[in-house]
N, CA, C and O of each residue as an XYZ file, in Angstrom:
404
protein
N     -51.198    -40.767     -3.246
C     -50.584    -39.474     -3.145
C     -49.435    -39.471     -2.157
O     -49.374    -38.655     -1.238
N     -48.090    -40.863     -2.479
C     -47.427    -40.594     -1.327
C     -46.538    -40.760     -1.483
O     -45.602    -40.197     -0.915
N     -46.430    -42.091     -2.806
C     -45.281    -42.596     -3.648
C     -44.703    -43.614     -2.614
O     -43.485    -43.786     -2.667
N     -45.726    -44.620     -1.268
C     -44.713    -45.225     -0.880
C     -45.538    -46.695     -1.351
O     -46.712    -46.753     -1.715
N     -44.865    -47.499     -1.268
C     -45.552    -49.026     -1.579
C     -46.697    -49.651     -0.933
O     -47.263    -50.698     -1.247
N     -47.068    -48.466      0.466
C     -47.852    -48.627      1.392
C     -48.469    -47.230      1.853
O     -47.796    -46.210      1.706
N     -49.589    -47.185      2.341
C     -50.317    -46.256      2.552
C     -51.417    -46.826      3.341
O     -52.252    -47.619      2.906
N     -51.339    -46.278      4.742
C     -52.603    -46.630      4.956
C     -54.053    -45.615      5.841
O     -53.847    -44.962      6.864
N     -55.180    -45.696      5.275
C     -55.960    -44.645      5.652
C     -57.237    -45.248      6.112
O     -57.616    -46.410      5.969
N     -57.827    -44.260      6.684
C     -59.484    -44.542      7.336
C     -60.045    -43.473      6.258
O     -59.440    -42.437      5.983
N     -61.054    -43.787      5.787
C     -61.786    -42.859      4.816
C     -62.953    -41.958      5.666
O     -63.913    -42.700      5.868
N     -63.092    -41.148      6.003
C     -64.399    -40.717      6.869
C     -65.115    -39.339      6.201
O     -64.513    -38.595      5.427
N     -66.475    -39.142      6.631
C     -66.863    -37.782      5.655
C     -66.308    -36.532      6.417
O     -66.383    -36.438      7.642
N     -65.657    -35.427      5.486
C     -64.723    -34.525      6.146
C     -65.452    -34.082      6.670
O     -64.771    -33.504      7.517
N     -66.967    -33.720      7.006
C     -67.401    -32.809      7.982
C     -67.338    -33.468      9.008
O     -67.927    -32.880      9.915
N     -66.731    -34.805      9.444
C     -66.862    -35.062     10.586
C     -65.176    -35.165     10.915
O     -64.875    -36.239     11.436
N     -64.410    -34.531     10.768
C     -62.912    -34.605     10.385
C     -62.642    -33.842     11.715
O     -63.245    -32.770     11.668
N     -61.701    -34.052     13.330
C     -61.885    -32.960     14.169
C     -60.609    -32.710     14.071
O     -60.280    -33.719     13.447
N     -59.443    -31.999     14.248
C     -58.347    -32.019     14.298
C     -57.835    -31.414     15.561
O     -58.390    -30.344     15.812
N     -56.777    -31.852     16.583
C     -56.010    -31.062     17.208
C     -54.621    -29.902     16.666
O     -53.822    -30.024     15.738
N     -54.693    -29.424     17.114
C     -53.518    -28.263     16.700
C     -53.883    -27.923     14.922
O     -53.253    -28.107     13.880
N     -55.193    -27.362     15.249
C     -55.404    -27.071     13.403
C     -54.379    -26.145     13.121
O     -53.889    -26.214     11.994
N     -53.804    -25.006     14.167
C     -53.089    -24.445     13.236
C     -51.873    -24.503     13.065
O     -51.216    -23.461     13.050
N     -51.223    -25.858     12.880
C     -50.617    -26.162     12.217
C     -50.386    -27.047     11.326
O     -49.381    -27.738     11.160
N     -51.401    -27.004     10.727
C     -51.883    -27.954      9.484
C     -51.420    -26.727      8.245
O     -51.857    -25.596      8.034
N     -50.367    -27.522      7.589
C     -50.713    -26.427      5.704
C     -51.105    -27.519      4.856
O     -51.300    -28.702      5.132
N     -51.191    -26.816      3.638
C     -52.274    -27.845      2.422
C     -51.356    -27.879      1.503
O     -50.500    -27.003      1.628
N     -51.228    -28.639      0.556
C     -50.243    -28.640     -0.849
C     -50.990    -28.884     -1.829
O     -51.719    -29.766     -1.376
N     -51.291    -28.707     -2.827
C     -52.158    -29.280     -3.947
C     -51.285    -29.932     -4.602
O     -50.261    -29.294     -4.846
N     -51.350    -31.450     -5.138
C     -50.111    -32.020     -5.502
C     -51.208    -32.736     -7.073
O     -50.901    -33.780     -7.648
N     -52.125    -32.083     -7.365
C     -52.981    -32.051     -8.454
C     -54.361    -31.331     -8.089
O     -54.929    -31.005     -7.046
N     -54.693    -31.221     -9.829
C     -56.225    -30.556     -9.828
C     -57.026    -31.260     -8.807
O     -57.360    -32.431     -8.983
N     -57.378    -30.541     -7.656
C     -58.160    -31.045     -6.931
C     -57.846    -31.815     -5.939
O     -58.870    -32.058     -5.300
N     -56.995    -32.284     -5.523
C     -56.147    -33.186     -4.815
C     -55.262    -32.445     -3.740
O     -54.091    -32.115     -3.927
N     -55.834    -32.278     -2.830
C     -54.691    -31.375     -1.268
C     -54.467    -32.749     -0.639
O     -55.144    -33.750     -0.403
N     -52.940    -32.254     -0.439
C     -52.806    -33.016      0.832
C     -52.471    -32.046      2.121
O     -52.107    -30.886      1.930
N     -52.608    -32.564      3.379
C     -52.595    -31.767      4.476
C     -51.670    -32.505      5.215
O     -51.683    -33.705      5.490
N     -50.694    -31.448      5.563
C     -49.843    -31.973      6.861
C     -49.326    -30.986      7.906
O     -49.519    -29.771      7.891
N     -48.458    -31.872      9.059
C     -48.060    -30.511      9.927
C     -47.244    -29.929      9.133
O     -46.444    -30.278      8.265
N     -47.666    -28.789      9.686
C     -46.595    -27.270      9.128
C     -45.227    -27.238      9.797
O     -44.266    -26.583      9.395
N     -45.270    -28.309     11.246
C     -44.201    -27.876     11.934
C     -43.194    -29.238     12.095
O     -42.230    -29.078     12.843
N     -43.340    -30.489     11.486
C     -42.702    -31.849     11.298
C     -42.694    -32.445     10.026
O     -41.823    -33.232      9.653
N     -43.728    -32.049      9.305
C     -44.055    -32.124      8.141
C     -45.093    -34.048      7.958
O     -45.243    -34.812      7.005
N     -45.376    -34.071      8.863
C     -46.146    -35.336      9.085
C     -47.484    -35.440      8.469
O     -48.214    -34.505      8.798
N     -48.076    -36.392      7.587
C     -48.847    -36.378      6.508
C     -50.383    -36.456      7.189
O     -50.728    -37.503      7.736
N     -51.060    -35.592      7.146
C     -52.282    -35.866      7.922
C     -53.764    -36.909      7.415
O     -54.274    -37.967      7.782
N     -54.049    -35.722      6.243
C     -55.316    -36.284      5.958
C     -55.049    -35.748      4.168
O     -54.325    -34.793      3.884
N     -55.568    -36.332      3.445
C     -55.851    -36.076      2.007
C     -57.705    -35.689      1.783
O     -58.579    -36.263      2.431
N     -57.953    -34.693      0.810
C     -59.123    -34.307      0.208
C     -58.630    -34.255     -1.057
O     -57.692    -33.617     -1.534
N     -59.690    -35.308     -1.704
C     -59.251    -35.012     -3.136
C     -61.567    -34.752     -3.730
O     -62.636    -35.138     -3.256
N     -61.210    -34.077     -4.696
C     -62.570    -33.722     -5.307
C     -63.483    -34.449     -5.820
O     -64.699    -34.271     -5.747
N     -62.795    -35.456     -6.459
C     -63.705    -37.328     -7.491
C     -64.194    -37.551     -6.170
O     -65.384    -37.858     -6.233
N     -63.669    -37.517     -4.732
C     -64.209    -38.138     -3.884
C     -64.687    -37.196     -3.092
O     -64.197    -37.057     -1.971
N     -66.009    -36.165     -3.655
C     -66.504    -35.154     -2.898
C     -67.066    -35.548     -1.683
O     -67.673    -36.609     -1.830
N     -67.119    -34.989     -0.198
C     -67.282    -35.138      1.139
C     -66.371    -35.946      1.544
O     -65.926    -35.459      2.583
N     -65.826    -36.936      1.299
C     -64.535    -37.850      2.162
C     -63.358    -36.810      2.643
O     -63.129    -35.612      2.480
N     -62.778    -37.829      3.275
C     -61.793    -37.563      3.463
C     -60.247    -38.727      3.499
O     -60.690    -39.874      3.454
N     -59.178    -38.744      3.541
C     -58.412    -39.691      3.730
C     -57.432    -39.467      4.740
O     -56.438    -38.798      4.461
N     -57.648    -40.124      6.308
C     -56.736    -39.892      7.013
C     -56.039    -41.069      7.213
O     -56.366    -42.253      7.293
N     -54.651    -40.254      7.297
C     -53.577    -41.067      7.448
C     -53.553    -42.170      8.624
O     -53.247    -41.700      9.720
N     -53.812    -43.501      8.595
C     -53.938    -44.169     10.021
C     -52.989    -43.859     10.900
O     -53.511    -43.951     12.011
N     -51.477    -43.427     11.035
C     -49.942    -43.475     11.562
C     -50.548    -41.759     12.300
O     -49.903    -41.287     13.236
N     -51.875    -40.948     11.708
C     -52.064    -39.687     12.511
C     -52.778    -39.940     13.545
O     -52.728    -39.263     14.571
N     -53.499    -40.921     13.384
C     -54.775    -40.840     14.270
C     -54.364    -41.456     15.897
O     -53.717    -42.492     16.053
N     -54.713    -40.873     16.673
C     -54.128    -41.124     18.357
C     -55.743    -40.927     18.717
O     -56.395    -39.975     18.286
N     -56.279    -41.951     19.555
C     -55.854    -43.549     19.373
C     -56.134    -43.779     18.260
O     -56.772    -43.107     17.450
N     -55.572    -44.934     18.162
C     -55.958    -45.824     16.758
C     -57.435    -46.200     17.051
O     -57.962    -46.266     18.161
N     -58.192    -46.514     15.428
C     -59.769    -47.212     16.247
C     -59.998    -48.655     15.969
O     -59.806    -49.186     14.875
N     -60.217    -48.959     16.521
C     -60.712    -50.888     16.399
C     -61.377    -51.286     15.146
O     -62.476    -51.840     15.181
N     -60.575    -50.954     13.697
C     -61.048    -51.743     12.910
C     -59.936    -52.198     12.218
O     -58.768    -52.105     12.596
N     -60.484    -52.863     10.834
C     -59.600    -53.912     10.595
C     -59.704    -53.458      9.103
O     -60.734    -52.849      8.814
N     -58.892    -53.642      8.231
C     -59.028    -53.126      6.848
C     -59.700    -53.410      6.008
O     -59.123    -54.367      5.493
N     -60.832    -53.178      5.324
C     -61.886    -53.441      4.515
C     -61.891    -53.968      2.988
O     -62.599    -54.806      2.431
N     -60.704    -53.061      2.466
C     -60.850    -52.509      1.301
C     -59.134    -52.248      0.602
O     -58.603    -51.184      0.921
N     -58.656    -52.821      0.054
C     -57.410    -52.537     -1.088
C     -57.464    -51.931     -2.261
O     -57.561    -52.734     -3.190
N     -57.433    -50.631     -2.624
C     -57.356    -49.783     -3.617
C     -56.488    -49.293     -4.550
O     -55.375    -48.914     -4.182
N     -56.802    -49.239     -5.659
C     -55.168    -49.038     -6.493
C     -54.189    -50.430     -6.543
O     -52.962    -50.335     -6.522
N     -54.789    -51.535     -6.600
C     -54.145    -52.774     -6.989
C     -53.610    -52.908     -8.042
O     -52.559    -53.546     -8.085
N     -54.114    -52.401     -9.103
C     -53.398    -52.303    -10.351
C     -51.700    -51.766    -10.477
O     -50.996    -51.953    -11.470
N     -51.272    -51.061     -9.205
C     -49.978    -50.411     -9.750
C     -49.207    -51.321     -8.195
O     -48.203    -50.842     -7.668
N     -49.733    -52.368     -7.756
C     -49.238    -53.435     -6.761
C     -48.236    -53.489     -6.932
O     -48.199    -54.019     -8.043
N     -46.482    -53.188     -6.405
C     -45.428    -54.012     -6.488
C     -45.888    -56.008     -6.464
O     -46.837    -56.613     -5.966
N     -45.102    -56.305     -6.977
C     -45.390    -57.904     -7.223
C     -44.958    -58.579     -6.230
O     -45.368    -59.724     -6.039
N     -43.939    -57.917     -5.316
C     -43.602    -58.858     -3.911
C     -44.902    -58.495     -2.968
O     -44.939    -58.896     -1.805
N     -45.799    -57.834     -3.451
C     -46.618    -57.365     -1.952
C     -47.446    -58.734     -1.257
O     -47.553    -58.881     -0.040
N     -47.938    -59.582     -2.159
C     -49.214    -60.570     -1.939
C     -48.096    -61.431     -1.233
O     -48.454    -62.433     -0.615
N     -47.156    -61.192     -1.275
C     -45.765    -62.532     -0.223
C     -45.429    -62.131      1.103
O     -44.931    -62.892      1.933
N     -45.857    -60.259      1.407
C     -45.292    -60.252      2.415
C     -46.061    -60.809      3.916
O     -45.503    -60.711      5.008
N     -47.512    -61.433      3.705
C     -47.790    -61.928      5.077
C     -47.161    -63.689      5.329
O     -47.599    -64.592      6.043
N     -46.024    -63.636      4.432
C     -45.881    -65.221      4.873
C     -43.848    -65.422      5.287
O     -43.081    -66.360      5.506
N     -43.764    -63.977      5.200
C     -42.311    -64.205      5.024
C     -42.356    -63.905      6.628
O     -43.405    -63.821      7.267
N     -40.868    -63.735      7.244
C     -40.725    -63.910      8.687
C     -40.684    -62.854      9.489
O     -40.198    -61.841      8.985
N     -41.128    -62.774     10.826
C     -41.987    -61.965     11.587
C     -40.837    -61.535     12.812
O     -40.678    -62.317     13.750
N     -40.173    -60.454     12.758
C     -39.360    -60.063     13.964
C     -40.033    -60.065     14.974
O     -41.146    -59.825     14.507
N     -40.183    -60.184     16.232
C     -41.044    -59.267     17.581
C     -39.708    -57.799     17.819
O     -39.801    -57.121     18.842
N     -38.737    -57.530     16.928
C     -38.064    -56.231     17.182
C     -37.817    -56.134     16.602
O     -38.176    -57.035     15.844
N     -36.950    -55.135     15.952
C     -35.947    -54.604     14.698
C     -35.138    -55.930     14.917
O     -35.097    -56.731     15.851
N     -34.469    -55.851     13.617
C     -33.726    -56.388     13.127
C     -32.126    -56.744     14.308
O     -31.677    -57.848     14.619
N     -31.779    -55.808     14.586
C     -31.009    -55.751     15.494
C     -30.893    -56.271     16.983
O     -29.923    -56.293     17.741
N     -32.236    -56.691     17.155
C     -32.653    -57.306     18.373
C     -33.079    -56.368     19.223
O     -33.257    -56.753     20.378
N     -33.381    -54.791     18.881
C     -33.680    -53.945     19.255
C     -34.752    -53.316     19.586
O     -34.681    -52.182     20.058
């Protein structure tokens, strides 16, 4: 639900979902059943609830402060893989932007 080549989330059950600054969270339904939630005031992608996956939740890892000490489990939606993806842990590794920055 993001349209980027990458996405990455912690899945957790929404009743245990806590949020700071709830109120500025709005919802979009971007299908039957399918909200996504973000700030109202940057527009920064929070957490997804979709319904096939009743009680979860999908938060955005790039929301979560701190990050938590795990490591990725699970690759989903492989079927619609760009074909360069399985190359990108071997190609070359900046320690900065590009710019030396």
């Amino acid at each position: 639900m993001n349209g980027s080549a990458f996405s990455s989330y912690v899945v957790v059950p929404h009743k245990t979902l806590s949020v700071s600054g709830d109120e500025h969270i709005a919802e979009y339904e971007v299908g039957p059943g399918a909200h996504k939630h973000y700030c109202s005031r940057c527009g920064t992608p929070l957490f997804n609830v979709v319904s096939r996956y009743a009680g979860a939740c999908m938060i955005y890892l790039g929301a979560i402060d701190p990050l938590p000490d795990a490591v990725p489990a699970l690759n989903v939606y492989c079927e619609s893989m760009l074909s360069w993806v399985e190359r990108v842990g071997s190609i070359q590794k900046l320690p900065t932007g590009a710019d030396g920055k």
